[in-house]
Steps between C-alpha positions, in 0.01 A plus 500: 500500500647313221768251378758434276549127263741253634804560298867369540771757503756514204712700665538599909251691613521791758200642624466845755149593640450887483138487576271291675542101533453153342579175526784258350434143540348570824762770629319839606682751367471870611648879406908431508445132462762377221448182364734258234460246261765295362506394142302172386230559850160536441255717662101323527341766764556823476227723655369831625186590724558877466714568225850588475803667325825299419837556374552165300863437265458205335489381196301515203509141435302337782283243431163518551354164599140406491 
């Protein structure tokens, strides 16, 4: 498994799971799941157990936070 920094989104955020599942703030999210984030929101947990495949638009501009 693995996870990604807390960052705050610059722009919105869409996200489409193609493969597998994670988690988003404590939302499951599974193959067909579609998930968005609206601009200025900031993500702390996101997760996998198993891995996964996304289709993420956003924008190069999020801020990573530590």
């Amino acid at each position: 498994g693995t996870s990604y920094a807390p960052h705050r989104h610059a722009a919105v955020e869409e996200l489409y799971v193609l493969e597998g599942g994670c988690s988003i703030a404590g939302r499951e999210l599974a193959v067909g799941d579609y998930h968005r984030a609206e601009a200025g929101t900031v993500h702390h947990d996101t997760s996998t157990d198993d891995g996964c495949l996304l289709l993420i638009i956003s924008s190069p501009q999020n801020e990573l936070l530590k």
